[in-house]
Structure formats: C-alpha cells, structure tokens
Residue frames as a rotation matrix with the C-alpha (Angstrom) as fourth column:
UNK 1
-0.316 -0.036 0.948 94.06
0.202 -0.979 0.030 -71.37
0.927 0.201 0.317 -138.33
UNK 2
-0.818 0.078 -0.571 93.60
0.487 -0.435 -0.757 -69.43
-0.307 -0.897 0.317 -134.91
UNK 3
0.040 0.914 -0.404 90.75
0.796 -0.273 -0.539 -68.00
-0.603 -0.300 -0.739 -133.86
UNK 4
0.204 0.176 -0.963 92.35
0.233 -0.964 -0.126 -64.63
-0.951 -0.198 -0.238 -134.68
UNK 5
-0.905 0.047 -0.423 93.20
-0.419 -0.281 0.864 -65.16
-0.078 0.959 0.274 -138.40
UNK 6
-0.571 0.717 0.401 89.94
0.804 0.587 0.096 -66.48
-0.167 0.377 -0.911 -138.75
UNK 7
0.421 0.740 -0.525 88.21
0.743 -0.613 -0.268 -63.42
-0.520 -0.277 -0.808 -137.68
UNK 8
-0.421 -0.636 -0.647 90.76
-0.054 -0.695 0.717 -61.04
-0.905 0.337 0.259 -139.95
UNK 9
-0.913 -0.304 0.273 89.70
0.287 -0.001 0.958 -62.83
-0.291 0.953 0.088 -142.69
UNK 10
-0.176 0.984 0.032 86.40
0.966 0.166 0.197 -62.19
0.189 0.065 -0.980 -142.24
UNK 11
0.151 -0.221 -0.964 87.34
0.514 -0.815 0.267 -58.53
-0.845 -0.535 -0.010 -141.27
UNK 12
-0.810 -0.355 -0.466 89.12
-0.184 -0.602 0.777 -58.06
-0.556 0.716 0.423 -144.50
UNK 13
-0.504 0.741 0.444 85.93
0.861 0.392 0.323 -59.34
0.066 0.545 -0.836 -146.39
UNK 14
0.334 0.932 -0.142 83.53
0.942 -0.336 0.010 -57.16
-0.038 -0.137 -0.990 -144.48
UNK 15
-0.413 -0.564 -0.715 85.71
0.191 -0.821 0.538 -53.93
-0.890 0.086 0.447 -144.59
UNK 16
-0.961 -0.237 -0.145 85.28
-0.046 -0.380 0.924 -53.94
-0.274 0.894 0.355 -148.47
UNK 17
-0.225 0.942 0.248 81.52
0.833 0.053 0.551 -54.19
0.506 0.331 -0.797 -148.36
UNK 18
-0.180 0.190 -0.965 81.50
0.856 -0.453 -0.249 -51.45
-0.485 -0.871 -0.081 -146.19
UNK 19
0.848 0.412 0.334 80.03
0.525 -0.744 -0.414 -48.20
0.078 0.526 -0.847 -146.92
UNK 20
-0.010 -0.845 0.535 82.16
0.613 -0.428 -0.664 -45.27
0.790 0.321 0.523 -147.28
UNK 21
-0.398 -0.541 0.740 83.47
-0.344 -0.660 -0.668 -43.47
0.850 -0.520 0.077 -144.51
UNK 22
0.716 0.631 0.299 82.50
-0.609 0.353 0.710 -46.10
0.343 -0.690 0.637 -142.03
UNK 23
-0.311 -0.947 0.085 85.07
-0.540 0.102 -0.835 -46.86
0.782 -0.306 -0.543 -139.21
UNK 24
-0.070 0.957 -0.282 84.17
-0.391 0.234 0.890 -49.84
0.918 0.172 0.358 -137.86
UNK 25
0.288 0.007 -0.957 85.82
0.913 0.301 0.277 -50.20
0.290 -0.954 0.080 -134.49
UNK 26
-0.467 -0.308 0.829 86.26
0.001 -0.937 -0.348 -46.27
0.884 -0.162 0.438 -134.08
UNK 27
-0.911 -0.206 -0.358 85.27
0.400 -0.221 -0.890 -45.00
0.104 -0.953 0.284 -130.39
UNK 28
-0.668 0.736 0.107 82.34
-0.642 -0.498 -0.583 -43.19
-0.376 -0.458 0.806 -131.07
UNK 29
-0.799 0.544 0.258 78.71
0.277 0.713 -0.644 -44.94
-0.534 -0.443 -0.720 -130.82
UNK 30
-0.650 0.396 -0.648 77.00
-0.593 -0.798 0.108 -43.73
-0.475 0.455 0.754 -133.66
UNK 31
0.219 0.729 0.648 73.72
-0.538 0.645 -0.543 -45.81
-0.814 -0.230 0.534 -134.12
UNK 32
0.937 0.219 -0.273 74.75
-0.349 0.563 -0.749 -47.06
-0.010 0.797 0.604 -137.61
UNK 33
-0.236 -0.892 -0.385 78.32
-0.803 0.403 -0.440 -47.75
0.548 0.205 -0.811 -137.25
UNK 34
-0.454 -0.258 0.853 77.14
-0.891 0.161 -0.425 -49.72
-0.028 -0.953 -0.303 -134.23
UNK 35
0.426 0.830 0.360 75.08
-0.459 0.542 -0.704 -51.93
-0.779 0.135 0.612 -136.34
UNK 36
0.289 -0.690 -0.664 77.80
-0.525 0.466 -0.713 -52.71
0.801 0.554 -0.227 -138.89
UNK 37
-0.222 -0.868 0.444 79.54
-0.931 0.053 -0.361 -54.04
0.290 -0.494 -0.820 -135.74
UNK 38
-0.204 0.478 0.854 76.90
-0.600 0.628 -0.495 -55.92
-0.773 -0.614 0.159 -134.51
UNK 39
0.972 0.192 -0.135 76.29
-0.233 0.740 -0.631 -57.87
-0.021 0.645 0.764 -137.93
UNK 40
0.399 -0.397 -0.827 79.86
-0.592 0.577 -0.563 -58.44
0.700 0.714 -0.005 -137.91
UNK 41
-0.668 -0.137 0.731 79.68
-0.709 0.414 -0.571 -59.79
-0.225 -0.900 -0.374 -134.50
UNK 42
0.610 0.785 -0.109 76.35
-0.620 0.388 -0.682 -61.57
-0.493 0.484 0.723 -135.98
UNK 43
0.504 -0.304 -0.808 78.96
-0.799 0.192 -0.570 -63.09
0.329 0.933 -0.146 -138.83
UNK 44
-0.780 -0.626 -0.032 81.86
-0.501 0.653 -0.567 -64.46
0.376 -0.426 -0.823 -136.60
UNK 45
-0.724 -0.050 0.688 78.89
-0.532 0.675 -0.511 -66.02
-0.439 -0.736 -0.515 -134.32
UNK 46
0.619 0.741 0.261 76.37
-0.285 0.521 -0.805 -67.82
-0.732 0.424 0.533 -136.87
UNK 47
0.811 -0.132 -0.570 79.11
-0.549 0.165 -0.819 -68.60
0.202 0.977 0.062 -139.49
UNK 48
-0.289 -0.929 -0.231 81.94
-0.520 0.355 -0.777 -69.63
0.804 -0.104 -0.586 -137.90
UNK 49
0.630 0.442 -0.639 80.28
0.414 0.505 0.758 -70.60
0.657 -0.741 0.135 -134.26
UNK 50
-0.680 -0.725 0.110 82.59
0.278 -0.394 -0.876 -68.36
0.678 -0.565 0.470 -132.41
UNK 51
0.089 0.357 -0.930 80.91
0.996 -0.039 0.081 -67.95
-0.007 -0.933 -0.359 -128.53
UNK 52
0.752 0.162 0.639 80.04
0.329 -0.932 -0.152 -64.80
0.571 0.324 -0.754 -127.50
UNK 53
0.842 -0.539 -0.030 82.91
-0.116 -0.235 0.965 -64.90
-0.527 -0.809 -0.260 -125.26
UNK 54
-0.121 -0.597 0.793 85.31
0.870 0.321 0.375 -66.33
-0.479 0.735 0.481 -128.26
UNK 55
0.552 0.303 0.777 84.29
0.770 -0.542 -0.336 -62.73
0.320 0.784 -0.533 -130.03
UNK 56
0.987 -0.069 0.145 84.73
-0.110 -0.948 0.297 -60.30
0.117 -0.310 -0.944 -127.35
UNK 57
0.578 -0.811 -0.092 87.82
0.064 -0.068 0.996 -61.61
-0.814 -0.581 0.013 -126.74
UNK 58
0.264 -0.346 0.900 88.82
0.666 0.740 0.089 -61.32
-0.697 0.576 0.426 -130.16
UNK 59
0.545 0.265 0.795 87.56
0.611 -0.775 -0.161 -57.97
0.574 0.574 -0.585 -131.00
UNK 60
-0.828 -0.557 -0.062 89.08
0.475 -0.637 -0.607 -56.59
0.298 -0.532 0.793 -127.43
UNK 61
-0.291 0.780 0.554 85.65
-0.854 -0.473 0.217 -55.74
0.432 -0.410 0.803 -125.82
UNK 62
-0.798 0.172 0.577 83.87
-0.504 0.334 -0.797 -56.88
-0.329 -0.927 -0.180 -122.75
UNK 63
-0.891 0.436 0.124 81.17
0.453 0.866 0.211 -59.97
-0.016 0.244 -0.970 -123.72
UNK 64
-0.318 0.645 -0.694 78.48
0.399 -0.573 -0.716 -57.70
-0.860 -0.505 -0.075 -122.38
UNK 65
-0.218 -0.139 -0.966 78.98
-0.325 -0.923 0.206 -55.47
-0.920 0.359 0.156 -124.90
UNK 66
-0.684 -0.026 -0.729 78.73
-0.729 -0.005 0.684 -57.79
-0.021 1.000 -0.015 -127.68
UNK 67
-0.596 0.791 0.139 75.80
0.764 0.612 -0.206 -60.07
-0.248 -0.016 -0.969 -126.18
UNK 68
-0.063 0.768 -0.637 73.77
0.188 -0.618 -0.763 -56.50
-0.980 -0.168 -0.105 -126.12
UNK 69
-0.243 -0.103 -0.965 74.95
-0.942 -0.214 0.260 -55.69
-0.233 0.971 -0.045 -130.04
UNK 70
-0.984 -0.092 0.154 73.86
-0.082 0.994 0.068 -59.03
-0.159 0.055 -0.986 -130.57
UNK 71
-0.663 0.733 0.150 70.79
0.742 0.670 0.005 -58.65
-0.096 0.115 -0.989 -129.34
UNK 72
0.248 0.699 -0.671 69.63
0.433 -0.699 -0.569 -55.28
-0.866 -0.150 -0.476 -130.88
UNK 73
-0.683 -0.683 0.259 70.58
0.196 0.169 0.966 -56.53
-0.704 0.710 0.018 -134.21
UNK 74
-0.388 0.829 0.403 66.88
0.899 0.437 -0.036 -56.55
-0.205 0.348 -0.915 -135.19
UNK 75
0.194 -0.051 -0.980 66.92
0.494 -0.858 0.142 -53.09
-0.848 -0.511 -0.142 -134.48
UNK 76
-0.354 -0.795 -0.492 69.72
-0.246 -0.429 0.869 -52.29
-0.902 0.429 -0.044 -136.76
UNK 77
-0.844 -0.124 0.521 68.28
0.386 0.534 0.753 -54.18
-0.372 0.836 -0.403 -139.62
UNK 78
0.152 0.973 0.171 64.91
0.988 -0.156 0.011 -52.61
0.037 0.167 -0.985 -139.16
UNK 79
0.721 0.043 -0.691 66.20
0.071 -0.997 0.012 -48.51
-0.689 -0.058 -0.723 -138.87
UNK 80
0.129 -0.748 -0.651 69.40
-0.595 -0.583 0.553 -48.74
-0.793 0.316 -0.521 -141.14
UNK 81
0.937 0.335 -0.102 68.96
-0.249 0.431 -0.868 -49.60
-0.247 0.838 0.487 -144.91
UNK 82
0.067 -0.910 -0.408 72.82
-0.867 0.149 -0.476 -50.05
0.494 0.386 -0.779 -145.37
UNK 83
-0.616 -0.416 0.669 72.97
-0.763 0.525 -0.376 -52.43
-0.195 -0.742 -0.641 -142.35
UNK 84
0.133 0.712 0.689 69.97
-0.549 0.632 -0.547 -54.44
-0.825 -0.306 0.475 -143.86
UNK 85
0.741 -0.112 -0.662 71.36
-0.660 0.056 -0.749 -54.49
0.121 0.992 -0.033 -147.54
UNK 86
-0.302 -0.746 -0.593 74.72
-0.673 0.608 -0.421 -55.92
0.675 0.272 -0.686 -146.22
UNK 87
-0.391 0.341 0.855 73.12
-0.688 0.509 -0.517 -58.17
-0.612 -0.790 0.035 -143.96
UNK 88
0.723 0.587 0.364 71.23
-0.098 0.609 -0.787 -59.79
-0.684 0.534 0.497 -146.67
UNK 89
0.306 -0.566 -0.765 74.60
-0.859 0.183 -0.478 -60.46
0.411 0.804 -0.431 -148.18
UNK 90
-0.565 -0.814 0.138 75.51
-0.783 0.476 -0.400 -62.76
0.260 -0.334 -0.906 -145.73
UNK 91
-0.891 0.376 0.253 72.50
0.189 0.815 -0.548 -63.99
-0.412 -0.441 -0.797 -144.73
UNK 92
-0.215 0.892 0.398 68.52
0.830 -0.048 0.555 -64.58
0.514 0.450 -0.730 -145.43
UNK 93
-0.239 0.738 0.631 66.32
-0.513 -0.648 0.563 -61.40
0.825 -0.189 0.533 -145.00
UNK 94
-0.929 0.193 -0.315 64.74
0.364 0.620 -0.695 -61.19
0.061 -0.761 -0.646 -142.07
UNK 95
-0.066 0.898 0.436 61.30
0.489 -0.352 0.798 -61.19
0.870 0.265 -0.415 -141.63
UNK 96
-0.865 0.137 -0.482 60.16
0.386 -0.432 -0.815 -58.76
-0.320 -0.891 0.321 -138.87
UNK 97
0.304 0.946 -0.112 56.97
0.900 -0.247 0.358 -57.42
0.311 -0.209 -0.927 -137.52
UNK 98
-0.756 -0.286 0.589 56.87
0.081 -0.934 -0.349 -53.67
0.649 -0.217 0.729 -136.76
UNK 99
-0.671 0.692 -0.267 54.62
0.544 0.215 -0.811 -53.32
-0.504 -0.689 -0.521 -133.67
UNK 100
-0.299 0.660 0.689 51.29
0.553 -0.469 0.689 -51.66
0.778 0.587 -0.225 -134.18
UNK 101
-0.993 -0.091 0.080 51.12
-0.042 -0.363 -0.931 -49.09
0.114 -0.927 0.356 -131.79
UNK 102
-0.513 0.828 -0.225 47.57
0.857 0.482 -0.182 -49.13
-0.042 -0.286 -0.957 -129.73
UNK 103
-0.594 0.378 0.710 45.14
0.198 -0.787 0.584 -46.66
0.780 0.487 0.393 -130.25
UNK 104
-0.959 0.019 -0.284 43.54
0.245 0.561 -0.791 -45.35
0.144 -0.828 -0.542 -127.70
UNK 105
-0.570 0.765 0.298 39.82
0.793 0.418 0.444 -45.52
0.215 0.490 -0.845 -127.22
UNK 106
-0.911 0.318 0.264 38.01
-0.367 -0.916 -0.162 -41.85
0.190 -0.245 0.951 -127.74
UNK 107
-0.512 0.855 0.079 34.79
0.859 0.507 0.076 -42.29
0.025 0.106 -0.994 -125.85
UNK 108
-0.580 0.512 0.633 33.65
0.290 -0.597 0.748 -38.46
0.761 0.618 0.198 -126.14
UNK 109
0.415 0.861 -0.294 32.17
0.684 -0.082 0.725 -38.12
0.600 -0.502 -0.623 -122.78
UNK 110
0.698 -0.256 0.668 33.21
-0.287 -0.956 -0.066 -35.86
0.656 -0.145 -0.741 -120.15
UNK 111
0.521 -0.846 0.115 36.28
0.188 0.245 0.951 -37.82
-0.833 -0.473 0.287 -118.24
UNK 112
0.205 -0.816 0.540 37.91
0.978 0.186 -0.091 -38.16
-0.026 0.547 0.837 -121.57
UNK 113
0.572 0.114 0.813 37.63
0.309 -0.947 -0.085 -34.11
0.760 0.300 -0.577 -121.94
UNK 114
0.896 -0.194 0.399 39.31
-0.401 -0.739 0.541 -33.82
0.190 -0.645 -0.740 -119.09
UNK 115
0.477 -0.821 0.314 41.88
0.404 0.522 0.751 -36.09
-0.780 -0.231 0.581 -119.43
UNK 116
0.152 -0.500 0.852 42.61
0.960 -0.129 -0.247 -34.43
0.233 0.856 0.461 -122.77
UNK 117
0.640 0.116 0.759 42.94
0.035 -0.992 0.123 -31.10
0.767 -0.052 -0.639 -120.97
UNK 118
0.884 -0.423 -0.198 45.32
0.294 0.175 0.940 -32.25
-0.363 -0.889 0.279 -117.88
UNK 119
0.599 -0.757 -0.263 48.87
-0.794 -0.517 -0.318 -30.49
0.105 0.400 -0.911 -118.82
UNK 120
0.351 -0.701 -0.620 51.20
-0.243 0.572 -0.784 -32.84
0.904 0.426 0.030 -119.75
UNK 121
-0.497 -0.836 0.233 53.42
-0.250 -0.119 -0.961 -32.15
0.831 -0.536 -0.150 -116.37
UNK 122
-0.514 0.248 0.821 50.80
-0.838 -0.352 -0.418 -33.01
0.186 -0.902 0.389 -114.46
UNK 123
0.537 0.695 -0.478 49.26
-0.630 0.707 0.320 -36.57
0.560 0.129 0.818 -115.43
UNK 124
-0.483 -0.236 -0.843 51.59
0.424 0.780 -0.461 -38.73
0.766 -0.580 -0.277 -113.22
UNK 125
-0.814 0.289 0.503 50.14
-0.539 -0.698 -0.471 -36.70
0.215 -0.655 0.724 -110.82
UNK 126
-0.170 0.945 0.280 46.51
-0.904 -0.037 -0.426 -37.22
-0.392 -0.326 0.860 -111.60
UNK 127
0.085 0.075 -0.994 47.28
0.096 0.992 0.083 -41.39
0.992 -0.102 0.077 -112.38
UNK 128
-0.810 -0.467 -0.353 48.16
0.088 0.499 -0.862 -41.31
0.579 -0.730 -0.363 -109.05
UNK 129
-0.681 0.707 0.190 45.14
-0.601 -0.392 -0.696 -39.86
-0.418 -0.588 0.692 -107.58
UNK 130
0.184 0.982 -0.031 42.87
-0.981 0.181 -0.076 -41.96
-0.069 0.045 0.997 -109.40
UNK 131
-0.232 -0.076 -0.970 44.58
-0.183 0.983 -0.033 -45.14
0.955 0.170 -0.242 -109.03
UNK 132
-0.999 0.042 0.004 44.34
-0.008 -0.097 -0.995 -44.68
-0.042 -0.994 0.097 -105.40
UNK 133
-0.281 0.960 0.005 40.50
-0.931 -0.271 -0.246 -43.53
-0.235 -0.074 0.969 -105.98
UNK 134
0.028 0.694 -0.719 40.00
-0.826 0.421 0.374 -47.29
0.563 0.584 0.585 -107.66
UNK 135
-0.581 -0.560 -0.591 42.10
0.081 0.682 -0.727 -49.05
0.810 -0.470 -0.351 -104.90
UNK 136
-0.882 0.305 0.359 39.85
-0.423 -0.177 -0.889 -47.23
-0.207 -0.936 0.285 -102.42
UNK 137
-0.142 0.924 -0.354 36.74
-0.905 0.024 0.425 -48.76
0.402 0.381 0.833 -104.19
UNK 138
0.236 0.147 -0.961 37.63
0.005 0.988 0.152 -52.60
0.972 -0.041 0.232 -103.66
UNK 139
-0.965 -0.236 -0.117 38.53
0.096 0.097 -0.991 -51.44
0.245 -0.967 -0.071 -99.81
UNK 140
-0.662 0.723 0.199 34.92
-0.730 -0.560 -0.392 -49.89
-0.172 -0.405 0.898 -99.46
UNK 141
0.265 0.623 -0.736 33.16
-0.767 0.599 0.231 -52.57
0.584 0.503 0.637 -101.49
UNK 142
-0.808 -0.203 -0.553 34.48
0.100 0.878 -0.467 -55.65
0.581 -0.433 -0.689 -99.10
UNK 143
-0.010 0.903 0.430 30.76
-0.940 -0.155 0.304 -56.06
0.341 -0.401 0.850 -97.58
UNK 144
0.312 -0.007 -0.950 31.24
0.317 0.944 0.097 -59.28
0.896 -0.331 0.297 -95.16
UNK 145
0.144 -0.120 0.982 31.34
-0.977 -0.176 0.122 -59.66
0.158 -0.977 -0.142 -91.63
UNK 146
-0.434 -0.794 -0.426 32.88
-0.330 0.580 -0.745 -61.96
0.838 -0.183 -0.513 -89.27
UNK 147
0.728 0.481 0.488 31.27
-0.575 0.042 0.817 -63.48
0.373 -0.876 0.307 -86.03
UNK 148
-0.150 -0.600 -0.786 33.11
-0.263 0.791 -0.553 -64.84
0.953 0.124 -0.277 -83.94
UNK 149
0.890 0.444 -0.101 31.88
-0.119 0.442 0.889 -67.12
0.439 -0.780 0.446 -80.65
UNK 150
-0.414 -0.812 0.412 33.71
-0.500 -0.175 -0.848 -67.37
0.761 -0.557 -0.334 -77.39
UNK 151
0.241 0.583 -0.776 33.31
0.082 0.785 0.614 -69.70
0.967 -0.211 0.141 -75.21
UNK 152
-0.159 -0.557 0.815 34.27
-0.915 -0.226 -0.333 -69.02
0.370 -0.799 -0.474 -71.28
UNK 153
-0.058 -0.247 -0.967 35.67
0.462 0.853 -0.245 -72.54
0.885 -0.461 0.065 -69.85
UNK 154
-0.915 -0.223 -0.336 35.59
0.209 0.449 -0.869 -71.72
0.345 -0.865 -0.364 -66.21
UNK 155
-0.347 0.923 0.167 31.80
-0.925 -0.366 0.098 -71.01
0.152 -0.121 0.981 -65.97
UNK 156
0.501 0.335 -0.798 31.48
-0.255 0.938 0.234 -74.92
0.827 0.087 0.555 -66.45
C-alpha cells in the first residue's frame, strides 16, 4: 500500500467518529475543527510512523503547519471535550497538568495602594520608571575606588 491509501484508510475511519457537522479539511480555522485535524495528524504520525514531512505532503499542507498542530495538541485535548473523547479512542488519556496561575502577594502597605490605583494604560509606563529607579540604585551603591600609581621614567 502507498503512503496515500494508507492515510484514506485511516481518513475513512476517523470521518465516522467524527462529530456532526465537522468538516475536517474545510478552510476555515475554527479552534475545534483544528484539533480534530491535529489528532488526525497525531494518528498518521504515532500509528503508522508517517514523518512530519510524509503527512504534510499527504494532506497537501506545508510541514510547518502540521509540526505546529502537532504541537498544540495538548491544547486541544485540554479545551475541547469532543477532541479528548475521540482521542482516547485511539490512544491512552493523557495526563496533563493545568498551570496554577501565581498569586500575587497583597502586602497592604502603601506602594501596593498605589500600584492598585495606577490606570491600567498607564503601568508600562510606571514599570519603566521604576525599573530604571532600581537600576539607578546598583549604579549609586558601587562604593570603591581605584588608585592608580604612575611612575615618570625620565626623572631617573
């Protein structure tokens, strides 16, 4: 079998698991169709071993295009419950971590008040000014001197 009935048959498979009304090489870039694609890019290259260059040329799209759907499969599986259901037909569940976003520390004194009052449109603003203000600290703080001796050779 060629490359390219390989990948039909696996086409005609993944078609019928598809959801309804989900065109999976259609034109437009709608975050979940785009994640069906990418798992069946995901299929052709972890089942079969098809390169990521053996795909694009198969599908008729630029390698790019399916290294990036490739790698923002995790994505898909973690925002679209259809794309994670049929994913876990083909393959094991993945486990993922969901970050934990950082919190940031309220210390209640009277910088933080004013940072929580700066207007929105204006804080790149005032980061700049006070990174500068902390850069100018470690210029002021540099407390060392230099001597340096000279010696005049034609006195001797």
């Amino acid at each position: 079998m060629t490359h390219q009935q390989i990948a039909n048959k696996y086409l005609e498979d993944y078609l019928q698991q598809l959801p309804k009304g989900i065109i999976l090489f259609a034109k437009k870039r709608l975050p979940e169709v785009v994640g069906f694609r990418a798992l069946f890019y995901k299929i052709l290259l972890e089942k079969e071993n098809f390169s990521i260059p053996l795909i694009a040329e198969v599908i008729k799209k630029d390698r790019i295009t399916v290294r990036h759907a490739l790698k923002q499969m995790e994505v898909y599986y973690n925002d679209f419950d259809e794309v994670k259901k049929l994913h876990d037909v083909y393959f094991e569940p993945l486990i993922t971590e969901k970050p934990q976003l950082i919190q940031r520390t309220k210390y209640n004194d009277n910088l933080d008040k004013v940072i929580d009052s700066i207007p929105f449109d204006k804080r790149d603003e005032i980061y700049e000014l006070v990174n500068l203000r902390i850069k100018s600290w470690s210029w002021k703080n540099r407390d060392y001197c230099e001597i340096i001796e000279g010696y005049n050779s034609l006195l001797n």
